[in-house]
C-alpha positions in Angstrom: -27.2 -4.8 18.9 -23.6 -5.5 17.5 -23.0 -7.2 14.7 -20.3 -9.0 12.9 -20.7 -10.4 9.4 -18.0 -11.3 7.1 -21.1 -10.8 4.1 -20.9 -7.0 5.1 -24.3 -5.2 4.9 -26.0 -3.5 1.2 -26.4 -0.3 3.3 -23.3 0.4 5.1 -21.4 3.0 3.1 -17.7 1.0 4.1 -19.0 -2.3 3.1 -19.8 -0.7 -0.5 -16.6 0.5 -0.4 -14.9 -2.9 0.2 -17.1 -4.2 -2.2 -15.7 -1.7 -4.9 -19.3 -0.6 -5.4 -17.9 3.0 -5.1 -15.3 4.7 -7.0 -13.6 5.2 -3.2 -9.8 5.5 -4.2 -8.7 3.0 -2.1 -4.7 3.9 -1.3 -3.4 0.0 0.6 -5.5 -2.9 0.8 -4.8 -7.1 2.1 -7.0 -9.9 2.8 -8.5 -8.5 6.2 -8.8 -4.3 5.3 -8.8 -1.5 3.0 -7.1 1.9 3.6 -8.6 5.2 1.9 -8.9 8.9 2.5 -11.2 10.3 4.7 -13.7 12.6 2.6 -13.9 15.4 5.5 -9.9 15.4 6.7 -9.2 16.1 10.1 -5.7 16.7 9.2 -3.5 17.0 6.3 -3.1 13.2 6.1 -6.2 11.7 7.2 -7.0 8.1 6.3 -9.3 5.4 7.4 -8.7 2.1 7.7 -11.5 -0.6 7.9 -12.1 -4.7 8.1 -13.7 -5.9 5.0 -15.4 -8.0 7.9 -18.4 -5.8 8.9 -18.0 -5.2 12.7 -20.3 -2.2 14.1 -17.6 -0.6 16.3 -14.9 -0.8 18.7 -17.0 -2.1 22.0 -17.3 -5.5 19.4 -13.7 -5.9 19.9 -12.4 -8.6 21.9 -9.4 -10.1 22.7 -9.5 -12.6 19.5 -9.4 -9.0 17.5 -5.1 -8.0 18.9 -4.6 -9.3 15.3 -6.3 -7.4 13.6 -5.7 -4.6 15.3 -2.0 -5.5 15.0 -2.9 -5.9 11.1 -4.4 -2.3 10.9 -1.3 -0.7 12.7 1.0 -3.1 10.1 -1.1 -1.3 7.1 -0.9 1.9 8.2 2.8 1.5 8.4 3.1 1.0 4.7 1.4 4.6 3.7 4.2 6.8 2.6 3.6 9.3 5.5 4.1 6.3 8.1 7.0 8.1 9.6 5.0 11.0 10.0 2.2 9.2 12.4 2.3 9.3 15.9 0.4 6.1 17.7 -1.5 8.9 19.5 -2.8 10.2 15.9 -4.6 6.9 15.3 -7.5 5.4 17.0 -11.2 5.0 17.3 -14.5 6.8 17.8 -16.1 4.9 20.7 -20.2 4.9 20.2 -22.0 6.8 20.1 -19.8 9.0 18.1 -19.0 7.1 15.7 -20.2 8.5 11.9 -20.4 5.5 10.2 -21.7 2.0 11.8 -18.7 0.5 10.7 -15.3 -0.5 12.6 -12.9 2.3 11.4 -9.6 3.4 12.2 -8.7 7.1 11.9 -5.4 7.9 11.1 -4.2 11.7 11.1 -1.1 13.3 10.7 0.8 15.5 11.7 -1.1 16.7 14.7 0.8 20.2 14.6 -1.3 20.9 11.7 -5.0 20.0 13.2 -7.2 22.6 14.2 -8.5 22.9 17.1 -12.2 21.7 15.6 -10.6 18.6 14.7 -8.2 18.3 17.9 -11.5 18.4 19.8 -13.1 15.7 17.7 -9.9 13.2 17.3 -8.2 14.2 20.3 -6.3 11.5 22.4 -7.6 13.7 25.5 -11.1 13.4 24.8 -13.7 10.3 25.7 -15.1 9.7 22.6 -11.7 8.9 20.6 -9.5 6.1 21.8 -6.4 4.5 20.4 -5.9 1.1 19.1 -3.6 -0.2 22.0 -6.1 1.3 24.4 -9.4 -0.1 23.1 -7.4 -3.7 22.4 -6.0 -4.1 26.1 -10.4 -3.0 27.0 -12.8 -5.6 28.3 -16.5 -4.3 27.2 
């Protein structure tokens, strides 16, 4: 079942992280998320952007969420390589391929430099990884 809980969950590894339980360097953060590195990059830039809000994944978006998924796209713009990401570098994996039972956003850049491993894995042209406009304008 999906869950949403703005307490966050002990066991989740992203909700530590929000909680600064971790010594996760954590690059941008605001009221709503928290931008850091991903620990196994896909790319040479690859962040991840999360809620602070525990939400499962991206089927428990819905249409109150275009905020926040505005918010995440208005973080990612202040990372230094902002100019350097293409919308089609950032997006979701949809369940059941998602690593880590929390909402977040990958963001990789530039996609000249993925291999094809990690082209395969956070592709736009595959049916596991989906981008923020596409899951937000998505009914499930």
């Amino acid at each position: 079942m999906a869950t949403r809980d703005a307490s966050g969950n002990k066991d989740c590894p992203f909700c530590q992280i929000a909680d600064n339980q971790t010594d996760t360097e954590i690059l941008l953060s605001d009221d709503e998320l928290l931008c850091f590195r991903d620990i196994t990059p896909g790319a040479t830039h690859h962040y991840l952007v999360v809620p602070r809000t525990h939400i499962d994944n991206c089927t428990c978006l819905q249409g109150a969420d275009i905020p926040l998924g505005d918010s995440h796209v208005g973080l990612i713009d202040s990372l230094a390589v902002s100019s350097a990401i293409d919308s089609e570098e950032m997006g979701f994996h949809v369940p059941p391929f998602s690593s880590v039972p929390h909402l977040h956003l990958h963001v990789l850049a530039p996609a000249s430099d993925m291999t094809l491993k990690s082209q395969l894995r956070y592709g736009p042209q595959t049916h596991w990884f989906i981008t923020v406009s596409d899951i937000l304008s998505k009914t499930y």
